[in-house]
DRENDO-1510 file (C-alpha; in Angstrom, 1 decimal, always signed):
<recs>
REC; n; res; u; v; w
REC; 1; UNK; -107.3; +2.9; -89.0 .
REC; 2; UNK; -110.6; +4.6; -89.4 .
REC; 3; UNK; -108.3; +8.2; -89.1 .
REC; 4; UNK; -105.5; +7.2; -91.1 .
REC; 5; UNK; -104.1; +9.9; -93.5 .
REC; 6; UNK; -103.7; +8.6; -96.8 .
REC; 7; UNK; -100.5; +9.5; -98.9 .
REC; 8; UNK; -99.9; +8.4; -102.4 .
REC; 9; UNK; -96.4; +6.6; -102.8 .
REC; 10; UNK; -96.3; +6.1; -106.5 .
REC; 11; UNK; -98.7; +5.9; -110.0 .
REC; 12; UNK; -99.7; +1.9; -108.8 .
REC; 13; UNK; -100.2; +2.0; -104.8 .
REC; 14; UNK; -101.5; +4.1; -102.1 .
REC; 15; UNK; -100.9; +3.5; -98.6 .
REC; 16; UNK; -101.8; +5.4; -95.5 .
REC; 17; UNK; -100.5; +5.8; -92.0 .
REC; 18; UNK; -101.5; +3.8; -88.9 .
REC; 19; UNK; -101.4; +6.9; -87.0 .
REC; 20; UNK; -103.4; +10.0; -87.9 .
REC; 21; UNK; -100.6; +12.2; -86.1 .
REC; 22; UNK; -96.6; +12.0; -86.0 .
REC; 23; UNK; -96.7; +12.2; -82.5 .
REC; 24; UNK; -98.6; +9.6; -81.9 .
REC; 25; UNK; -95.7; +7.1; -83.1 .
REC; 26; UNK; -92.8; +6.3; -81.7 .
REC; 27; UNK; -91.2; +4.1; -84.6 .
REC; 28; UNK; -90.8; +1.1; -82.8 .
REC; 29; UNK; -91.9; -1.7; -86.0 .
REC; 30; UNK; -93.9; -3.4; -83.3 .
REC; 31; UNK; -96.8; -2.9; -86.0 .
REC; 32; UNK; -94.8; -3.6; -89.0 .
REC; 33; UNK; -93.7; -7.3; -87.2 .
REC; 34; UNK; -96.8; -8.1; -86.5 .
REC; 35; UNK; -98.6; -8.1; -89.7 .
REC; 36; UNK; -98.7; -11.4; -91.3 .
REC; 37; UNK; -100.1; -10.1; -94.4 .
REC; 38; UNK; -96.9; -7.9; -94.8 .
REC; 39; UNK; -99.2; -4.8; -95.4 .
REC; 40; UNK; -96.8; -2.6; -93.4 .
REC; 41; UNK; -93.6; -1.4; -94.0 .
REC; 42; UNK; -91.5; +1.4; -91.9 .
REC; 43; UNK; -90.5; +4.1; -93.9 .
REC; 44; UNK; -88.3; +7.1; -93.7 .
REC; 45; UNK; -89.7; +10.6; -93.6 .
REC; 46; UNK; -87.9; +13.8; -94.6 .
REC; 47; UNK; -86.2; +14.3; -91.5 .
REC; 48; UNK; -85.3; +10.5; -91.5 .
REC; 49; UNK; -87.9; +9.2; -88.6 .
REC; 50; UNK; -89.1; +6.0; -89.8 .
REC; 51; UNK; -92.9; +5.3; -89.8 .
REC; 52; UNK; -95.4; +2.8; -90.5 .
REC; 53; UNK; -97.3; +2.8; -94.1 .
REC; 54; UNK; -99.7; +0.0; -94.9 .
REC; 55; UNK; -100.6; -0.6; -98.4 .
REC; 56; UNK; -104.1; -0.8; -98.5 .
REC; 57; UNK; -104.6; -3.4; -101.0 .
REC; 58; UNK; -102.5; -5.4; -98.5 .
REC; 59; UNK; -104.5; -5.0; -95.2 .
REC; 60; UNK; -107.4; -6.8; -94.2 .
REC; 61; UNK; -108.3; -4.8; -91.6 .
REC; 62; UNK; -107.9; -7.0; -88.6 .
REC; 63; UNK; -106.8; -4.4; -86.3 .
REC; 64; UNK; -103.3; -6.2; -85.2 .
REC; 65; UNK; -101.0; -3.4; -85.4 .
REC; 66; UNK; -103.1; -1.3; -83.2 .
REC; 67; UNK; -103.3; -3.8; -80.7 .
REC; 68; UNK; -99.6; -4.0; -80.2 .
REC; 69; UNK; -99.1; -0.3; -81.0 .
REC; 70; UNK; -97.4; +1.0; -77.6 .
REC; 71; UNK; -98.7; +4.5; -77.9 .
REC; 72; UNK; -102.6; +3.0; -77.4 .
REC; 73; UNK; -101.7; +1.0; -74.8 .
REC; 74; UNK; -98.7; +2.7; -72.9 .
REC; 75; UNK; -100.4; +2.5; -69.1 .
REC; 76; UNK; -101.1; -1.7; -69.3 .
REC; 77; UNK; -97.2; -1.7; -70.0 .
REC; 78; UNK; -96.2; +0.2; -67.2 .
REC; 79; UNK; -94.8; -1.7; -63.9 .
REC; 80; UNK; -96.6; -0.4; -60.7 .
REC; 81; UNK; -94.6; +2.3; -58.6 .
REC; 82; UNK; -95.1; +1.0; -55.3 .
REC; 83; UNK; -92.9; -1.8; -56.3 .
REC; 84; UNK; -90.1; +0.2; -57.3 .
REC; 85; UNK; -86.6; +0.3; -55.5 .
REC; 86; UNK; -83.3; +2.6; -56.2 .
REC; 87; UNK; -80.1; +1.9; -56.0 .
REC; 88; UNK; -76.4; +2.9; -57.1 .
REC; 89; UNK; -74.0; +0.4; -58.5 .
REC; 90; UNK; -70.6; -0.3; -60.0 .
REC; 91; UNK; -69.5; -3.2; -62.1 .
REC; 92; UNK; -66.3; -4.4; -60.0 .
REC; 93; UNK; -64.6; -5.4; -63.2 .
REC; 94; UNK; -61.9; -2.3; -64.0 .
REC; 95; UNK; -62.1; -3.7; -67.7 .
REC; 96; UNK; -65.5; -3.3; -67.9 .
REC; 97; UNK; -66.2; -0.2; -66.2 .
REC; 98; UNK; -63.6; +1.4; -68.2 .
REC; 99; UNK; -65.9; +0.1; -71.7 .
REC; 100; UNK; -69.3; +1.5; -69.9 .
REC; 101; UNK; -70.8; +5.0; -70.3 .
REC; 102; UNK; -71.5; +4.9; -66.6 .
REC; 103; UNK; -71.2; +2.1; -64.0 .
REC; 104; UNK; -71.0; -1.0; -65.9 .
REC; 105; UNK; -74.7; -3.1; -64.6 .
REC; 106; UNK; -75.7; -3.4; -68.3 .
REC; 107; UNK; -72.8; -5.7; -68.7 .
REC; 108; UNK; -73.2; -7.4; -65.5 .
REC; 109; UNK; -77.0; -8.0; -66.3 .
REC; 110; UNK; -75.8; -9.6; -69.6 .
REC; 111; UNK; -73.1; -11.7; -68.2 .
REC; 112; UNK; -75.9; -13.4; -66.3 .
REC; 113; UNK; -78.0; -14.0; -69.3 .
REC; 114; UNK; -74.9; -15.6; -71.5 .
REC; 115; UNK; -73.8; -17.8; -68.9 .
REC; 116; UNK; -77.4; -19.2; -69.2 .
REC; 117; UNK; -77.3; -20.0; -72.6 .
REC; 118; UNK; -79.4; -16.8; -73.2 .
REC; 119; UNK; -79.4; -13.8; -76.0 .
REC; 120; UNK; -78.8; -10.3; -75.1 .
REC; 121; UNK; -80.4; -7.3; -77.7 .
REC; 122; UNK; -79.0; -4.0; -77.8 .
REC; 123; UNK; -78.5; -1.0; -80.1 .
REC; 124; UNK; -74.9; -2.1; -81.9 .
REC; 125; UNK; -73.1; +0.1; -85.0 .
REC; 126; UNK; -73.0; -1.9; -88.0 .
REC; 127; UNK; -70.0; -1.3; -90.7 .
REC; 128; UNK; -71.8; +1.7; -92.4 .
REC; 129; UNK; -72.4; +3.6; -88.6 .
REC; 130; UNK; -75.9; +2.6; -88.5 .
REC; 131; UNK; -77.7; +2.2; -85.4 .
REC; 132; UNK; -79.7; -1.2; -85.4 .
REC; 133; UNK; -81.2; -3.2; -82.5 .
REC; 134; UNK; -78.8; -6.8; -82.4 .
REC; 135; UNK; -78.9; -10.0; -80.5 .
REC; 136; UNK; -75.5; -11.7; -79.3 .
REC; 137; UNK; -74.6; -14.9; -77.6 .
REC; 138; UNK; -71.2; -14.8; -76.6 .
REC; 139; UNK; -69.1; -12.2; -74.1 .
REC; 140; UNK; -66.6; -11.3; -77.0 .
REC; 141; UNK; -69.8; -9.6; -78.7 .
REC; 142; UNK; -71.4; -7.9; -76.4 .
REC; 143; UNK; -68.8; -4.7; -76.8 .
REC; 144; UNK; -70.9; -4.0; -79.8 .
REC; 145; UNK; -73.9; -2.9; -77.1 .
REC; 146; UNK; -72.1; -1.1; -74.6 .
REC; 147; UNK; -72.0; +2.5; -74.6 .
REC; 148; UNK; -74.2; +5.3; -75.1 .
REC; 149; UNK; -75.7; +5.6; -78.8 .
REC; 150; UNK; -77.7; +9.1; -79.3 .
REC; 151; UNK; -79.9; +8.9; -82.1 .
REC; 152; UNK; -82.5; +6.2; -82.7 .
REC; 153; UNK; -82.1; +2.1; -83.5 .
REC; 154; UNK; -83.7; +0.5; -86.0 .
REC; 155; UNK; -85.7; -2.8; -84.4 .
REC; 156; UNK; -86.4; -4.3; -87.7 .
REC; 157; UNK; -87.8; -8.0; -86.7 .
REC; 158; UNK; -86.0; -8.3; -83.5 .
REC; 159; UNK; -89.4; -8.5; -81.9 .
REC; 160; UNK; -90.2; -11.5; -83.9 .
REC; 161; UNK; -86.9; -13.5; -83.5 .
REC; 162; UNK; -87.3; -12.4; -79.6 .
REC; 163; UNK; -90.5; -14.2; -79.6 .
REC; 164; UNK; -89.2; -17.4; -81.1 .
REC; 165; UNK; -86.2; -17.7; -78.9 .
REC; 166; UNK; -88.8; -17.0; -75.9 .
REC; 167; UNK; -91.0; -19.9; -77.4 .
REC; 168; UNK; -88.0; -22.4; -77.3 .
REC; 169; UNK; -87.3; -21.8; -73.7 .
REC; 170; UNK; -84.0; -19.5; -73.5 .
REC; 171; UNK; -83.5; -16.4; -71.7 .
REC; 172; UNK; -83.6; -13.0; -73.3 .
REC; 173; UNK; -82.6; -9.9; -72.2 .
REC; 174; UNK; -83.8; -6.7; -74.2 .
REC; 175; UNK; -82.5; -3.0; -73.4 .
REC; 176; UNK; -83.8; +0.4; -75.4 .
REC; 177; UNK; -85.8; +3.4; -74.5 .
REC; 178; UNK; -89.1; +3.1; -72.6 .
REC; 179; UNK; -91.1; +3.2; -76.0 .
REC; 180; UNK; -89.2; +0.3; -77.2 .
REC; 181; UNK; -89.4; -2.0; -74.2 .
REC; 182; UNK; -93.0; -1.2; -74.7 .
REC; 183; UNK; -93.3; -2.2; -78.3 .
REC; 184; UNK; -91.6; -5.5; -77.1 .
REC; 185; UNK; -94.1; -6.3; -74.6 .
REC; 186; UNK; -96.9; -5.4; -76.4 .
REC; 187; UNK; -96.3; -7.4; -79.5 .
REC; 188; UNK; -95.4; -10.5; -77.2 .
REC; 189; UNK; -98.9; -9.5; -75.8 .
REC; 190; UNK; -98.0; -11.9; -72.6 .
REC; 191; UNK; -95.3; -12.4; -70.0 .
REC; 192; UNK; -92.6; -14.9; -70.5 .
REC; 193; UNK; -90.6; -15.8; -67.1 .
REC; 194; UNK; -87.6; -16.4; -69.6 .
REC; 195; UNK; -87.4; -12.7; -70.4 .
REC; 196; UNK; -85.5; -9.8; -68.8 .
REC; 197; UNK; -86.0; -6.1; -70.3 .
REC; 198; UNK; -83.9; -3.0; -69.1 .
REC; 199; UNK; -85.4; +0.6; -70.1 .
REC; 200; UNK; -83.1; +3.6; -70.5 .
REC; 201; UNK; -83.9; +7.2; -68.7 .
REC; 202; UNK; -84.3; +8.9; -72.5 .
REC; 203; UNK; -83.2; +12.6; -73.5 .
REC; 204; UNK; -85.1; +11.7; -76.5 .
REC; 205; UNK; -84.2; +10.5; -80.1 .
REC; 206; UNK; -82.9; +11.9; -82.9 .
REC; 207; UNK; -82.9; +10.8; -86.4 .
REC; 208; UNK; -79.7; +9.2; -88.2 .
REC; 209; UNK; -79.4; +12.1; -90.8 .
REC; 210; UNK; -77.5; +14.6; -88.2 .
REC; 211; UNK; -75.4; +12.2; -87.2 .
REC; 212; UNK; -75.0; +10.6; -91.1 .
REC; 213; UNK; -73.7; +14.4; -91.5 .
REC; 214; UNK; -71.2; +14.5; -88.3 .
REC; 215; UNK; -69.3; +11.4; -89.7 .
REC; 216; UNK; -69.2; +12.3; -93.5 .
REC; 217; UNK; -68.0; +16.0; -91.8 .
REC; 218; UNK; -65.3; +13.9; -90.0 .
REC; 219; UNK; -63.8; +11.8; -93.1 .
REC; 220; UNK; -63.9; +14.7; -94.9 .
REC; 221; UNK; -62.2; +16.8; -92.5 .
REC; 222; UNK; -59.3; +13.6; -91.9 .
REC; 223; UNK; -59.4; +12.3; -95.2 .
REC; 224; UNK; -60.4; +8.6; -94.1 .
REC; 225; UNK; -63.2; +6.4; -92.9 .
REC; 226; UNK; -65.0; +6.5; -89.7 .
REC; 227; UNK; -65.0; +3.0; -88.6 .
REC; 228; UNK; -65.8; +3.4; -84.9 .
REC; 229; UNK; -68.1; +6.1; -82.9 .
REC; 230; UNK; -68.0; +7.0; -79.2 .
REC; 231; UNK; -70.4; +9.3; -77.5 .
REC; 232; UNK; -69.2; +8.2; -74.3 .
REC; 233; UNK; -65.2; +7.8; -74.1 .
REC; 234; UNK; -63.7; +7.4; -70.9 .
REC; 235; UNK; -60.6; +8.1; -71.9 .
REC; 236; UNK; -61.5; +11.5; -73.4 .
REC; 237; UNK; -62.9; +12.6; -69.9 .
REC; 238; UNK; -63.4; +9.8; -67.4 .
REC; 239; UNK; -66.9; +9.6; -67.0 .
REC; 240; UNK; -68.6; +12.5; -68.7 .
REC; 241; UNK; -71.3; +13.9; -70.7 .
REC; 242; UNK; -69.9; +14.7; -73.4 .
REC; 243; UNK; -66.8; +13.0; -74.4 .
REC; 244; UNK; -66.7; +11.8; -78.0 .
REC; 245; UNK; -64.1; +10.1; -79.9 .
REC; 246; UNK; -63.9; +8.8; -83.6 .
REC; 247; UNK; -61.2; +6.1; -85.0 .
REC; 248; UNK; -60.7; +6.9; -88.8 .
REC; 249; UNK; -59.0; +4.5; -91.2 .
REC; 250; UNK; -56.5; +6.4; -93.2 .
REC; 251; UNK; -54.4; +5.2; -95.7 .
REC; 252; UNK; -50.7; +5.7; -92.7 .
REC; 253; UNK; -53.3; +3.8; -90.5 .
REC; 254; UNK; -56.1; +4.3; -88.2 .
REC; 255; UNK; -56.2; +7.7; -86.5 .
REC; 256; UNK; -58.0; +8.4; -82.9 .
REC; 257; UNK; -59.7; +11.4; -82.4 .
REC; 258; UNK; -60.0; +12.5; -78.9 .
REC; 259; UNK; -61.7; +15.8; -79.5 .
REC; 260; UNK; -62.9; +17.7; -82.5 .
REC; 261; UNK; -65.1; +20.3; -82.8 .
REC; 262; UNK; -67.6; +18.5; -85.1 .
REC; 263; UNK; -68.5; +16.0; -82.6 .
REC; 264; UNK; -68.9; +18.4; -79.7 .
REC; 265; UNK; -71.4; +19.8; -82.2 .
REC; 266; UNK; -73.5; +17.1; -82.7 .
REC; 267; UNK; -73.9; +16.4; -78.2 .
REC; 268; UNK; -74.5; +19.9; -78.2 .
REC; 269; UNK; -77.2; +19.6; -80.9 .
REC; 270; UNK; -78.5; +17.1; -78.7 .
REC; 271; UNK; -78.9; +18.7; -75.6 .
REC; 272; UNK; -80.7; +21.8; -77.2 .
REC; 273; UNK; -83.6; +19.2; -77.3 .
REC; 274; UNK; -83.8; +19.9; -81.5 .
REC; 275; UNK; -83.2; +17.3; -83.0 .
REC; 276; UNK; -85.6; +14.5; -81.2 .
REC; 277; UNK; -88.6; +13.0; -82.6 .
REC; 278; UNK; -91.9; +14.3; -82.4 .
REC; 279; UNK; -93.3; +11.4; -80.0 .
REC; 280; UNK; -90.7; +12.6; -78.1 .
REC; 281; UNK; -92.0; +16.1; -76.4 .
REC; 282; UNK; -95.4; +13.5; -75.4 .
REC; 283; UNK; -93.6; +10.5; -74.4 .
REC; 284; UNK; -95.8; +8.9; -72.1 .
REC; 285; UNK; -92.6; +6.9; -71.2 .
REC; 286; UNK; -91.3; +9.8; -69.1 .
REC; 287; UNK; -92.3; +8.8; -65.8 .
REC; 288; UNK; -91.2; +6.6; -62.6 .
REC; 289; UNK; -94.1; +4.2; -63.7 .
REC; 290; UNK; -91.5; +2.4; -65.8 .
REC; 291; UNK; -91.5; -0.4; -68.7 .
REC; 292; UNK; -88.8; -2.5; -68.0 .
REC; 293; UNK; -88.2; -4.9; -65.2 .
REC; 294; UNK; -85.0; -2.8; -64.8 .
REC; 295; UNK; -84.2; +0.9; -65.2 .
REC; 296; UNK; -80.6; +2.0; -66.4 .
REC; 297; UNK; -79.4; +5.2; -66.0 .
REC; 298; UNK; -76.2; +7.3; -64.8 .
REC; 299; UNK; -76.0; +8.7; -61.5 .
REC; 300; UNK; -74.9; +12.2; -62.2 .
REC; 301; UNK; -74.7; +14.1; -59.0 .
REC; 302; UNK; -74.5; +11.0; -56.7 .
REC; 303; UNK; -71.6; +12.5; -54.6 .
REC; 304; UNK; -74.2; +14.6; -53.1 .
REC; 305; UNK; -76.1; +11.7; -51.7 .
REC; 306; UNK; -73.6; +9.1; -51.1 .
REC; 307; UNK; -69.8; +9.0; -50.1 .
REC; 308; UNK; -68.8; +7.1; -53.5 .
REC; 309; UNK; -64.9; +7.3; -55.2 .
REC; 310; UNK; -64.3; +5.5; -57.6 .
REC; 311; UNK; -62.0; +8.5; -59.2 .
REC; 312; UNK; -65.1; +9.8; -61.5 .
REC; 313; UNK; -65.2; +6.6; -63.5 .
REC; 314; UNK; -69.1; +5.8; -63.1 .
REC; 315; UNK; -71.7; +5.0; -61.2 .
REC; 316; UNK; -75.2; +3.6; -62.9 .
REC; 317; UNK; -79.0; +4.5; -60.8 .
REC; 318; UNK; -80.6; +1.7; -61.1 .
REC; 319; UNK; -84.8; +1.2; -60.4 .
REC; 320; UNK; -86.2; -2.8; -59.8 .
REC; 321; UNK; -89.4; -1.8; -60.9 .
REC; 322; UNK; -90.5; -6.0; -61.1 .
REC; 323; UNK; -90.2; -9.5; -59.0 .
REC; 324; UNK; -87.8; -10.7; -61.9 .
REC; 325; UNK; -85.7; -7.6; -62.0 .
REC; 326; UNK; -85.0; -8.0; -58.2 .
REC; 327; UNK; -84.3; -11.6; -58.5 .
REC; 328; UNK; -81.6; -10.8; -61.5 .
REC; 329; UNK; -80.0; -8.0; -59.4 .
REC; 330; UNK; -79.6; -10.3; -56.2 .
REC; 331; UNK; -78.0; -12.7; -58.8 .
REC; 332; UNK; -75.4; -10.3; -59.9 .
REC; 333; UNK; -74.7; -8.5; -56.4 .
REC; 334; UNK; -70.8; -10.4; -55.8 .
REC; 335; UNK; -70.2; -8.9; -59.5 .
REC; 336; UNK; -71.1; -5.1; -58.9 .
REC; 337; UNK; -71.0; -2.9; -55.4 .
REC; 338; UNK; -74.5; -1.5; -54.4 .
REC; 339; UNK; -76.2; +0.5; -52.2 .
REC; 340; UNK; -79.5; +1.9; -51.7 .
REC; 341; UNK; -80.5; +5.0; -52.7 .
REC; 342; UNK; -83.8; +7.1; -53.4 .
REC; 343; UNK; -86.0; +8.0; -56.6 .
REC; 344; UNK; -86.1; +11.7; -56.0 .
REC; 345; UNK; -82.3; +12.0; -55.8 .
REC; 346; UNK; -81.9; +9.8; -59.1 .
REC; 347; UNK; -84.6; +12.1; -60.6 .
REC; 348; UNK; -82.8; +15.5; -59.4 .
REC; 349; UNK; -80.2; +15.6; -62.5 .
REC; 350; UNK; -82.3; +12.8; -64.4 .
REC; 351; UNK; -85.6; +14.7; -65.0 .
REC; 352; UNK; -86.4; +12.6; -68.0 .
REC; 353; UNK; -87.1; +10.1; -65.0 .
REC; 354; UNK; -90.3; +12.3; -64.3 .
REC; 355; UNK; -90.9; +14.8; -67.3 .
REC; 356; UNK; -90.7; +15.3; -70.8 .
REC; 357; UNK; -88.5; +16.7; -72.5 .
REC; 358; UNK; -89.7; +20.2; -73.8 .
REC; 359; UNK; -89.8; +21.2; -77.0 .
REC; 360; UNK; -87.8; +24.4; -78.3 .
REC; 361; UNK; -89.2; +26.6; -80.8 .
REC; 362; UNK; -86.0; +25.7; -83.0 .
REC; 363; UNK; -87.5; +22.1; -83.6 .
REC; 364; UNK; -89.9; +23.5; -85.8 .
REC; 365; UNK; -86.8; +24.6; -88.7 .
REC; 366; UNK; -84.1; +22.1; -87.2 .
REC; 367; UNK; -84.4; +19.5; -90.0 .
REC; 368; UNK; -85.2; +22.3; -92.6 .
REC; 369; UNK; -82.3; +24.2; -92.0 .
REC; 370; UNK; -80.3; +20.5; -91.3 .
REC; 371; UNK; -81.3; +19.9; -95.4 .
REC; 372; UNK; -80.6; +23.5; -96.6 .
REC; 373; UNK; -77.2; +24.2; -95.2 .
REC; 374; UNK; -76.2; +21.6; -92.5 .
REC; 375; UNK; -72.8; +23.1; -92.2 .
REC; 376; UNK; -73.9; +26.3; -91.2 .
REC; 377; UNK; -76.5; +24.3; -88.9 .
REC; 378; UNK; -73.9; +22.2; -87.0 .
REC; 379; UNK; -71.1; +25.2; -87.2 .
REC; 380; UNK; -73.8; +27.0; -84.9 .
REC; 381; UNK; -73.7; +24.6; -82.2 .
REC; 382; UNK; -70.0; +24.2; -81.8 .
REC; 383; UNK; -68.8; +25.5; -78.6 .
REC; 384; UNK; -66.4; +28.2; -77.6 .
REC; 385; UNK; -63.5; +26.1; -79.6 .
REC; 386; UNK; -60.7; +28.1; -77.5 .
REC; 387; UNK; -62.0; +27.0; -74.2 .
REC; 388; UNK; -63.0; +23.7; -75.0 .
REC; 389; UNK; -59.6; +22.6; -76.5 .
REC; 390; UNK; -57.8; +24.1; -73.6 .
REC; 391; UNK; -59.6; +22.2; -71.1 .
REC; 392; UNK; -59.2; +19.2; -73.0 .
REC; 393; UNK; -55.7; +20.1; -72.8 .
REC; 394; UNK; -55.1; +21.0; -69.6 .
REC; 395; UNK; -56.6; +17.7; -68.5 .
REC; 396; UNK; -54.2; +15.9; -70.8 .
REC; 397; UNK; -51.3; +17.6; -68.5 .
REC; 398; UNK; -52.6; +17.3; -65.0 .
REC; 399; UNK; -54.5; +14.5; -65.1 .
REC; 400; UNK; -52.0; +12.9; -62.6 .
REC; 401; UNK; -52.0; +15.4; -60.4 .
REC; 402; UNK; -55.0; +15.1; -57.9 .
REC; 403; UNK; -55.9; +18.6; -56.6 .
REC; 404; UNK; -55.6; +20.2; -60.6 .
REC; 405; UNK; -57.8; +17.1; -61.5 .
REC; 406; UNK; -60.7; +17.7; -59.1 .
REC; 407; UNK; -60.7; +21.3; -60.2 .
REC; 408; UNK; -61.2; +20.2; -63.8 .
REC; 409; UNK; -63.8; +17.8; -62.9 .
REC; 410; UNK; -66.0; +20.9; -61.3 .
REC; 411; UNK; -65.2; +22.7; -64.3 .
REC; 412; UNK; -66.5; +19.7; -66.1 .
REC; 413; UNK; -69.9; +19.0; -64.2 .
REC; 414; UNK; -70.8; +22.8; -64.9 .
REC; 415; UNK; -70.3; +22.8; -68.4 .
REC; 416; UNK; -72.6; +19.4; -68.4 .
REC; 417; UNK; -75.3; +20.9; -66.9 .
</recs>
């Protein structure tokens, strides 16, 4: 607090940041939730990152929020290598794997905790495409958390209804990024034997304003609604990198767009590492020393290591990194096939699993250039349109014909790379 950066908001108030740097905040409202005089409040930057600004008529100086901040405390959060083990999985459920980005154990983890009575948080769309943290307590729901979302949730007070459902006894189980399974357990600042979390190998973040831009560039371009968003679509591609989709409500009905342009933009956008936030390129998340009792990931390049078909439809890595994550895994094994792998293998086409990721000299302009002219921004990221519409195409033809399809799938792992 003693280094905070003061800002003035408007004529009445002044408020300054917890953190003296951008970097040194990952957004997770862990700060914001625990104030109980209400003296902080997450708000947006230009580049649409939200971050913590206390008014300081407000705060009383007591030194809460930098007690649960996760950045100042990320190595008493972190689970202890040595008790680390790997795996590969599939959710046995055809259904289910077909909804997944990659072998289904997020669902299977969740199961468990529903069938207990418990509540399972996630990162869920609401109506308007934004990306907010959400708790559910049925099976029916729990569609609105599957699938890969890249750009960042907003937690709002899930921390704070997490604690109170922790407090009356029921089982939670809580998936985001490292940073955020952080900010959990350093709010709750204790461990509760009721509570599962599952951390995600990050890329990194990016703010909702590219993506804001993607879907008003896709109703535009159909002349409807966007009123579903699939990074991950496994009917585009099987299980792939980059396979988006987009339903739009038009006014002869809802259309379903299996590949456009304007969304590969956006995963290529993402991949160029420009768009993520600044805590990002110093995550201190970005290591095998992981936050959650369970670590989540795909298993791209597991053919190498293990004789698995299952016809390129996905297979999840998986790290126990705690007692109660082993003891949920052994719970769910007649659910999902599994077999033991190794760290290192995960962490050859993972390296998010051990580094950063770096930051490109284009970060520096992304989000200037994204306000000046974002169609000339995104419009630079689209691939060769030729060859990716005639692979998409040529997969649409063959994809019942086995030796054409294993051809295409090569084709498709080297373009993911």
């Amino acid at each position: 607090m003693k280094q905070a950066i003061y800002s003035k908001i408007d004529n009445n108030m002044f408020f300054k940041n917890i953190s003296p740097s951008k970097s040194d905040c990952c957004g997770c409202s862990a700060c914001e939730q625990i104030c109980r005089n209400h003296a902080i409040t997450m708000q947006e930057d230009e580049e649409g990152f939200l971050y913590p600004i206390v008014d300081s008529l407000l705060c009383i100086e007591c030194s809460a929020c930098e007690k649960v901040c996760p950045m100042l405390h990320s190595d008493s959060v972190k689970n202890r290598i040595e008790d680390t083990k790997a795996y590969a999985a599939i959710n046995r459920n055809e259904e289910t794997l077909q909804q997944s980005s990659s072998g289904g154990i997020f669902s299977a983890i969740s199961i468990s905790i529903l069938e207990r009575g418990g509540v399972v948080y996630g990162a869920a769309f609401d109506n308007n495409l934004q990306l907010y943290h959400i708790g559910v307590e049925d099976i029916r729901s729990l569609n609105k958390l599957r699938g890969s979302k890249y750009l960042q949730s907003q937690n709002r007070n899930v921390y704070s209804e997490i604690k109170e459902q922790l407090k009356a006894g029921r089982w939670v189980y809580y998936t985001g990024t490292g940073c955020q399974v952080a900010g959990l357990k350093c709010f709750l600042r204790r461990p509760y034997s009721t509570l599962i979390t599952s951390d995600l190998i990050c890329h990194g973040t990016p703010s909702h304003k590219v993506f804001d831009f993607i879907v008003s560039q896709m109703e535009h371009k159909y002349k409807g609604k966007v009123i579903k968003y699939s990074f991950r679509d496994k009917s585009i591609n099987g299980w792939s990198c980059n396979s988006s989709s987009s339903n739009i409500q038009r006014k002869d009905g809802i259309k379903h767009i299996g590949y456009d342009p304007v969304m590969n933009s956006y995963f290529n956008a993402f991949i160029s590492n420009a768009m993520n936030r600044k805590t990002c390129y110093h995550c201190p998340f970005a290591t095998v020393e992981r936050t959650g009792d369970i670590t989540l990931a795909d298993y791209w390049g597991v053919k190498k290591y293990h004789a698995i078909n299952n016809n390129y439809n996905g297979v999840s890595a998986i790290l126990v990194n705690t007692e109660n994550g082993e003891k949920l895994l052994d719970e769910i094994k007649e659910k999902i096939t599994i077999i033991k792998t190794n760290i290192e293998w995960i962490a050859d086409e993972n390296k998010n699993l051990t580094e950063k990721t770096t930051q490109p000299i284009s970060r520096d302009t992304f989000y200037q250039k994204l306000s000046n002219n974002p169609t000339a921004l995104m419009n630079s990221f689209q691939r060769n349109k030729l060859k990716s519409y005639t692979i998409y195409h040529i997969k649409r033809i063959c994809k019942h014909n086995a030796c054409l399809f294993g051809i295409l799938m090569k084709i498709r792992d080297l373009l993911c790379k």
